[in-house]
C-alpha positions as a Python dict, from the first residue, in 0.01 Angstrom:
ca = {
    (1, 'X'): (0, 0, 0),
    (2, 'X'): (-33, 266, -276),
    (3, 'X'): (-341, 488, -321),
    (4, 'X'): (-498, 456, -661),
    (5, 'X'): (-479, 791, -853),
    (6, 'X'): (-785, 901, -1011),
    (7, 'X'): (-648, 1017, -1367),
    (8, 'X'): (-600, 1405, -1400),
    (9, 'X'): (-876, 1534, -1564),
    (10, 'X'): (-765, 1750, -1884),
    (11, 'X'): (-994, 2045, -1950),
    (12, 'X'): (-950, 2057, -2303),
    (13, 'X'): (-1051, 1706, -2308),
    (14, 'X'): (-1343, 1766, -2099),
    (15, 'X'): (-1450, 2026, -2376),
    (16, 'X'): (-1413, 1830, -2672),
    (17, 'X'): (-1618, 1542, -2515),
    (18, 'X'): (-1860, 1798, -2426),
    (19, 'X'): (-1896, 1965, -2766),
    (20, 'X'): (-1881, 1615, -2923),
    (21, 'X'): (-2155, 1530, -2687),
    (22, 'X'): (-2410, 1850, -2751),
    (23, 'X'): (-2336, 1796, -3124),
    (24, 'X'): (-2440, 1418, -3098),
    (25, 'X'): (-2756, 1532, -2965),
    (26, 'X'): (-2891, 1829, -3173),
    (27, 'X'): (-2810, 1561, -3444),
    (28, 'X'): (-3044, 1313, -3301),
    (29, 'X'): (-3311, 1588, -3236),
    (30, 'X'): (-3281, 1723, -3634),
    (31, 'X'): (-3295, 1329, -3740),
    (32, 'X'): (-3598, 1295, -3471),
    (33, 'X'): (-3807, 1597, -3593),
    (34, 'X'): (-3804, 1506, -3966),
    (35, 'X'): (-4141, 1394, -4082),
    (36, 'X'): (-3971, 1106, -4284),
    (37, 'X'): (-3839, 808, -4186),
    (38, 'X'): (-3463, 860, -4158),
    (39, 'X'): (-3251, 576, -4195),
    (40, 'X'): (-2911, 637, -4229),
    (41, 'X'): (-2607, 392, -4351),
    (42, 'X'): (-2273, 299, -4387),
    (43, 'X'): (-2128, 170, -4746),
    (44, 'X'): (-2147, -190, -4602),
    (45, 'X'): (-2510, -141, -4565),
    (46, 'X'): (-2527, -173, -4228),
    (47, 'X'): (-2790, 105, -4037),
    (48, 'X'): (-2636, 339, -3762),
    (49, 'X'): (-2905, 540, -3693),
    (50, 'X'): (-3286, 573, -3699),
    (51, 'X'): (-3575, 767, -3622),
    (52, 'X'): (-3908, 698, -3453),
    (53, 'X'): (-4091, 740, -3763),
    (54, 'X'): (-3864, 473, -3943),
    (55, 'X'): (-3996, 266, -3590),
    (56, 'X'): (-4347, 360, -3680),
    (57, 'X'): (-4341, 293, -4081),
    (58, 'X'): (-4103, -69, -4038),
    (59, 'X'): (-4241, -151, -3654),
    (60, 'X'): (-3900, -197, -3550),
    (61, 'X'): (-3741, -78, -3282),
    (62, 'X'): (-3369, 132, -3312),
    (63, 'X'): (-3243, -175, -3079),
    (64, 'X'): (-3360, -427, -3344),
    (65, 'X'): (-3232, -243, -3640),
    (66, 'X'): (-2904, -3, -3589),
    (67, 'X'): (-2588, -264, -3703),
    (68, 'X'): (-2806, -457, -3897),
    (69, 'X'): (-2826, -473, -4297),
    (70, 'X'): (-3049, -183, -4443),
    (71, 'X'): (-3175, -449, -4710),
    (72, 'X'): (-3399, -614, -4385),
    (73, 'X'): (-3634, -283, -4435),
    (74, 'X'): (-3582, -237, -4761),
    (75, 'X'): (-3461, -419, -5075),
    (76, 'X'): (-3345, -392, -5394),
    (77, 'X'): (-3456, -559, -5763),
    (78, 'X'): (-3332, -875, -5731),
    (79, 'X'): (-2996, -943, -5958),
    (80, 'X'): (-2896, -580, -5891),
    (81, 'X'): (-2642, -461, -5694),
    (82, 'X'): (-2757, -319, -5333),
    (83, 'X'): (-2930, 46, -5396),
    (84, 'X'): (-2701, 166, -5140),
    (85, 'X'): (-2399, 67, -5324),
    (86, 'X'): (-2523, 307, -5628),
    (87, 'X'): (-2548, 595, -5437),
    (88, 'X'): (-2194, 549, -5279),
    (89, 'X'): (-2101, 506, -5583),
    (90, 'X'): (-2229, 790, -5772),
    (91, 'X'): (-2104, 985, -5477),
    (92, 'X'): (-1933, 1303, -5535),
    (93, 'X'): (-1710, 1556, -5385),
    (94, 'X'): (-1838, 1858, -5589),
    (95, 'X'): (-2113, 1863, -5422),
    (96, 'X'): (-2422, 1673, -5273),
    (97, 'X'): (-2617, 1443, -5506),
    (98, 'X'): (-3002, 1346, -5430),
    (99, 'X'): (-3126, 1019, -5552),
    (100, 'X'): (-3500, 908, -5587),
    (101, 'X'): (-3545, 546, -5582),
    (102, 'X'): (-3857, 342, -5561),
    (103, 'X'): (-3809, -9, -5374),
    (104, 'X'): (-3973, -248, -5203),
    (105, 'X'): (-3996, -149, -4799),
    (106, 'X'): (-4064, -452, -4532),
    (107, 'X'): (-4248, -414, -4165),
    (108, 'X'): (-4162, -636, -3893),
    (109, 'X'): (-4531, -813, -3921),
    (110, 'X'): (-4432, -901, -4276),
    (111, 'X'): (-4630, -592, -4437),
    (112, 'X'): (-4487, -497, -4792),
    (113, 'X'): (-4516, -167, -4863),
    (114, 'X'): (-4404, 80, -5225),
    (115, 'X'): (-4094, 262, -5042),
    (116, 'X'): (-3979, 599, -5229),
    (117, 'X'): (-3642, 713, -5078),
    (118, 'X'): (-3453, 1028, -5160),
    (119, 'X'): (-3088, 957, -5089),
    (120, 'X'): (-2817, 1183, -4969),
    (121, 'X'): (-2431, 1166, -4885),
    (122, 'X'): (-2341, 1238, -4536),
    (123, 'X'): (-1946, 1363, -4505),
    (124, 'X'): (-1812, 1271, -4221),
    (125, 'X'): (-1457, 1296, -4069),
    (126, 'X'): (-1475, 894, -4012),
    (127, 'X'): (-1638, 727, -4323),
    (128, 'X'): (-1876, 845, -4616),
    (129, 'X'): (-2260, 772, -4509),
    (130, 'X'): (-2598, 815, -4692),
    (131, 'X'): (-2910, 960, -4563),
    (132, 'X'): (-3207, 779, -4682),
    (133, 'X'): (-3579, 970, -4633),
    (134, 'X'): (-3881, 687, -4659),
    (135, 'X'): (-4192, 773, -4757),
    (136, 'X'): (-4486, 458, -4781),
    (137, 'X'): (-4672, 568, -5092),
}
C-alpha cells in the first residue's frame, strides 16, 4: 500500500500567505484602534468587517453581524434607495470621495439612536467596498 505524500511545500507560496496574513492583521488592528465605529461593506450591503466599538454603539457582536445586511444597524429614509448604494454610486476613480450622511442607527435592545456616518471607498483588488465611521450624536 502507497504512502500518502504530504504536498511539497512551495516557499513562495508560503510567503505570499504570510504577507497576506501580516497584512490581514495590521488591517484589523488600524480598523480596531479607530475611535469610531467602523463598519465596512460590500455594494450588496452586506457587512464584512467590524470593530469593537461598532459592538459597543449597536450591542452586537462581529459573529451576529459580518454577512448580514448593513440596513439591520442602520437604515435609510424610507422610499429611498439604500445609502450604501449612493455612495457606490457616486464612487470615483479620480480619487476618494467622503460622504456625510445622517440616518437612523439601531442597537440590538431595540435602542434608536441619530447615526452620522462619513463614508469612504475602499479599492480593493477583489470588489469595490465602503468604509462607514458611526458616530451616536
Amino acid at each position: 500500500m502507497p504512502l500518502l505524500m504530504e504536498p511539497r511545500s512551495d516557499p513562495a507560496r508560503k510567503n505570499l500567505d504570510h504577507m497576506h496574513q501580516k497584512l490581514e492583521r495590521r488591517f484589523s488592528r488600524l480598523l480596531e484602534s479607530a475611535p469610531d465605529a467602523m463598519l465596512v461593506v460590500d455594494p450588496k450591503g452586506s457587512i464584512r468587517h467590524l470593530n469593537a466599538e461598532a459592538e459597543r454603539i449597536f450591542g452586537y457582536l462581529k459573529k451576529e453581524l459580518v454577512g448580514h445586511d448593513v440596513e439591520v444597524l442602520l437604515s435609510s429614509d424610507p422610499g429611498q434607495p439604500p445609502w450604501y448604494q449612493g455612495a457606490f454610486a457616486e464612487r470615483s476613480d479620480a480619487g476618494p470621495e467622503r460622504q456625510e450622511l445622517e440616518l437612523q442607527g439601531h442597537c440590538k435592545d431595540g435602542r434608536e439612536f441619530v447615526a452620522e456616518i462619513a463614508l469612504a471607498p475602499l479599492k480593493t483588488d477583489d470588489e469595490p467596498l465602503i468604509s462607514a465611521a458611526v458616530r451616536d450624536i
